[in-house]
Residue, then its C-alpha position, 0 to 999 in steps of 0.5 A: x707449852x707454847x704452840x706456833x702454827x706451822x709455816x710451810x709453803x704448803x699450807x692447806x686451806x683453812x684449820x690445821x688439823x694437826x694444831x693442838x685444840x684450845x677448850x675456852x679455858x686455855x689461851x694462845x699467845x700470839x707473835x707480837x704485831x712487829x714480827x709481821x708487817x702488815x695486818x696479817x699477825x700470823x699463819x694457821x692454827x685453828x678455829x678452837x675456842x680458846x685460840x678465838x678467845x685469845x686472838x680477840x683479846x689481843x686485838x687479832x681476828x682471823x680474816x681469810x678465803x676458804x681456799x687459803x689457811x687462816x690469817x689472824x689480822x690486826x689492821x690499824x686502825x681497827x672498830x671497837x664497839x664499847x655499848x656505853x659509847x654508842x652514839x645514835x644518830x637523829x635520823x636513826x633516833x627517828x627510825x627507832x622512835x616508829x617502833x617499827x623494827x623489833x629488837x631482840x638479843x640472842x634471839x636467833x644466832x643462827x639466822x644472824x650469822x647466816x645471814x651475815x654470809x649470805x649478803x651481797x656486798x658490792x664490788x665483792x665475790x662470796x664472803x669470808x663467813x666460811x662454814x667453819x666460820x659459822x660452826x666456830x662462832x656458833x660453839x662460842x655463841x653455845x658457850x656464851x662469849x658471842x652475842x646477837x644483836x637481831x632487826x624484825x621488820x613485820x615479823x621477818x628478820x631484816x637485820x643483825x650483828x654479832x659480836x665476841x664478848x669480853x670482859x665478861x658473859x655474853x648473857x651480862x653485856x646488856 
């Protein structure tokens, strides 16, 4: 059965509460990129496992403010990380060679995430890291299909990403 997010002028902010629920298992098609101009893709839905899953394998991610639905954007050109193509610069080579900064994965999602919310970006107001952001990526960290990278400076978190894993387990990527 296919599913569409519903599209009326009256969309409430963030999830709709009335899109069926995707397990990890389950997938979502998306519309093809031509049917929207732009990078927005499409229009509401949820934060479901298997809707994350399913936009992030077709290049899509939802990007949107807390007082609007959820956008599934795929801006071209877009980054994507491949591990075996990671170049380091010489100026960060010698930061890293100072051993200065522990590197841990998957140590402590929560702070990562959280503190991905929390940081100041200039010229910007607040963050698109939404509570619901932060619960869905948590649940797919639970499930091991995100991963976290994290920088401790004198024992306090200083740094870290995250990511989605595809092609296989978060726990296999490194």
């Amino acid at each position: 059965m296919r599913f569409r997010p519903r599209m009326t002028n009256r969309m409430t902010a963030g999830p709709d509460p009335a899109f069926p629920y995707f397990t990890e298992n389950d997938r979502y098609r998306f519309p093809s990129s031509h049917t929207w101009g732009g990078n927005i893709i499409a229009v509401g839905g949820n934060l479901s496992p298997g809707m994350l899953l399913s936009a992030y394998e077709q290049g899509i991610f939802p990007w949107y403010n807390p007082e609007d639905p959820i956008l599934w954007q795929s801006p071209d050109p877009r980054m994507v990380l491949f591990p075996e193509k990671l170049h380091i610069s010489r100026s960060m080579r010698k930061i890293l060679d100072k051993e200065i900064f522990t590197i841990t994965f998957n140590g402590d999602f929560a702070a990562v995430i959280s503190g991905c919310a929390a940081a100041k970006r200039p010229g910007e107001e607040g963050t698109w890291i939404s509570a619901g952001i932060i619960a869905a990526y948590t649940e797919l960290y639970r499930l091991g299909r995100v991963i976290s990278a994290e920088a401790y400076l004198d024992g306090e978190l200083a740094g870290g990403c995250y990511g989605v894993c595809l092609g296989g387990r978060a726990g296999s990527v490194f």
